[in-house]
Structures are given as C-alpha cells and as structure tokens.
C-alpha positions as CSV (number, residue, x, y, z in Angstrom):
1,X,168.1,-15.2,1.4
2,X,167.1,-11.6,0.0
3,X,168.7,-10.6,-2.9
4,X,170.6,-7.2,-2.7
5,X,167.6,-4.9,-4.5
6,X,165.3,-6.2,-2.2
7,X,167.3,-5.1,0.7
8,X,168.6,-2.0,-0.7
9,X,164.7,-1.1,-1.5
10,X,163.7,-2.2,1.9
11,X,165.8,-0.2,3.5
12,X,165.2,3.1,1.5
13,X,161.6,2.8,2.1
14,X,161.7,1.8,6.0
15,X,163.9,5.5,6.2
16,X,161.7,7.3,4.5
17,X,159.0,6.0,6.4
18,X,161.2,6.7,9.9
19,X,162.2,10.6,8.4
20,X,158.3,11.1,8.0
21,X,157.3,10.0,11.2
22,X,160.3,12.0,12.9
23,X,158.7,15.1,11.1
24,X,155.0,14.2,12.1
25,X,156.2,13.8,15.7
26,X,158.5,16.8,16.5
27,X,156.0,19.1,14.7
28,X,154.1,21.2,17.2
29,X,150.7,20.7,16.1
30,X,150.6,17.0,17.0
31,X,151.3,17.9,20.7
32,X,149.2,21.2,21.5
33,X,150.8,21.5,24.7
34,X,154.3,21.5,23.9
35,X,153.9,24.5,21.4
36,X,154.4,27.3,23.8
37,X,157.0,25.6,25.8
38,X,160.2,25.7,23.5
39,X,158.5,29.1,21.9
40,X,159.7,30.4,25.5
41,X,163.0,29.0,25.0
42,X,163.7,31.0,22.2
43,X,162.6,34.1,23.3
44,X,165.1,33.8,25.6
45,X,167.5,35.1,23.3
46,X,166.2,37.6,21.6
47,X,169.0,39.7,23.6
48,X,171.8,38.1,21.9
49,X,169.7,38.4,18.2
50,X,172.3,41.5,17.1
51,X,175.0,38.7,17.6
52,X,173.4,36.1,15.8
53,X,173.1,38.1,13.2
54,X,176.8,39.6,12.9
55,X,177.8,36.4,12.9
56,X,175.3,35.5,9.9
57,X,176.6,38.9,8.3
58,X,180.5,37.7,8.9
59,X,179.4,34.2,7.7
60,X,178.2,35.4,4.6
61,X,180.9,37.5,3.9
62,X,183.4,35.1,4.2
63,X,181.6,32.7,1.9
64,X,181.7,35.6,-0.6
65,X,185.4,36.0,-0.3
66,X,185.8,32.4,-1.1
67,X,183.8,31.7,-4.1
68,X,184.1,35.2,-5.9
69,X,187.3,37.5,-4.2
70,X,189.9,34.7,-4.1
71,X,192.0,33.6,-7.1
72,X,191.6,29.7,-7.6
73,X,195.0,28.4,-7.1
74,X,195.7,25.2,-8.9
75,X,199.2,23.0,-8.9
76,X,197.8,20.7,-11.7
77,X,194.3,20.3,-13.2
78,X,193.7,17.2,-10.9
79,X,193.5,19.6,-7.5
80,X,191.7,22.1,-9.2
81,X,187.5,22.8,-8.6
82,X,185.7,22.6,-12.1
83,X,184.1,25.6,-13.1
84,X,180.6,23.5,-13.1
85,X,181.4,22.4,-9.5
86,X,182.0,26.4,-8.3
87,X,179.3,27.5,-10.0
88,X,177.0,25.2,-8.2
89,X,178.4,26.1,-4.8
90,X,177.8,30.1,-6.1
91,X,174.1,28.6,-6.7
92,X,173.6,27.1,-3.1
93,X,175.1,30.3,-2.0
94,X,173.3,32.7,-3.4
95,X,170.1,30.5,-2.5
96,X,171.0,29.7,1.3
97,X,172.3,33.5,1.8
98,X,168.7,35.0,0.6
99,X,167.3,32.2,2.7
100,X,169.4,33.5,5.9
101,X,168.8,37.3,5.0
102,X,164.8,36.5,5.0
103,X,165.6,34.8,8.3
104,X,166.9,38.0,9.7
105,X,164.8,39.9,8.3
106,X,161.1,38.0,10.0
107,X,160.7,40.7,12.3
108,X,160.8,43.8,10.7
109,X,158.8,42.4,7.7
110,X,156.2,40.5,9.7
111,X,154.3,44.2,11.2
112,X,153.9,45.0,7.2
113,X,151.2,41.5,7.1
114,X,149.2,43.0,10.5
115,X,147.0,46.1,10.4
C-alpha cells in the first residue's frame, strides 16, 4: 500500500500534467483549422460590445463601492475582515480592473501598433 505523500505527490503531478495538456490542446495553433472557426463566433457580437462593457463599467464600480465607499460594519472582532485581508482584495482589484480596462480598451489601442 502507498503511503499518503506518495499519493498526494502523484496526484499533484498527474494534474499538472492533465492542466498542461488541456492548455496544449485547446490552443489554436495546435489545430490550424479550428483558428478561424470560433474567431467568427466572436465577431458575432461585436454588436452587443457597448453592453459588455457597461456591464464591465457597473462591475467595477460596484467593486469600488465595496472595498473603499462602504463603512466596515463589525458586531465583534470575530465577523470582522482584517485589514491585511481587504487590503489584498484592494490588490486583486486594482490588478483585475486594469486588466479588464486593457481588455476594453484592445481595439482602439491596437490601430496605434499598425502603420
């Protein structure tokens, strides 16, 4: 019988094995051929893009409320969020919101790289 770090190891390896090959396969330069067919699909909605991003704008917003605009309410120092624990959600915030914003902001920026 295996003892539990060999297991434990075995396991952790064999998924990082499986994430890679999940990457390796769904990327589109494995399979030429399938490149242009989901590129299509997402053209598609390049008429709802305003939407998409008023509901990015509205997401981000409200995150802001959350972590800066509201008071933290506390009934006793058990329920409460430590400040080390807000200040590394303002951190993924602040990273994942400039992330989002250079999302948005793909096409307009991209004609500045062609001449």
């Amino acid at each position: 019988m295996e003892s539990q770090c060999e297991i434990r190891c075995h396991r952790g390896s064999a998924g990082q094995y499986w994430s890679l090959g999940l990457l390796r396969r769904s990327s589109p330069a494995s399979k030429p051929g399938i490149a242009g067919t989901w590129i299509g699909t997402l053209i598609a909605f390049e008429p709802y893009r305003p939407a998409f991003i008023v509901v990015v704008l509205v997401f981000l917003g409200l995150a802001f409320r959350k972590l800066y605009l509201t008071p933290q309410s506390c009934d006793s120092d058990d329920l409460c969020t430590a400040d080390r624990t807000r200040n590394a959600q303002r951190v993924i915030f602040w990273i994942a919101g400039l992330l989002m914003l250079g999302l948005v902001a793909i096409p307009w920026l991209m004609p500045l790289f062609y001449h």
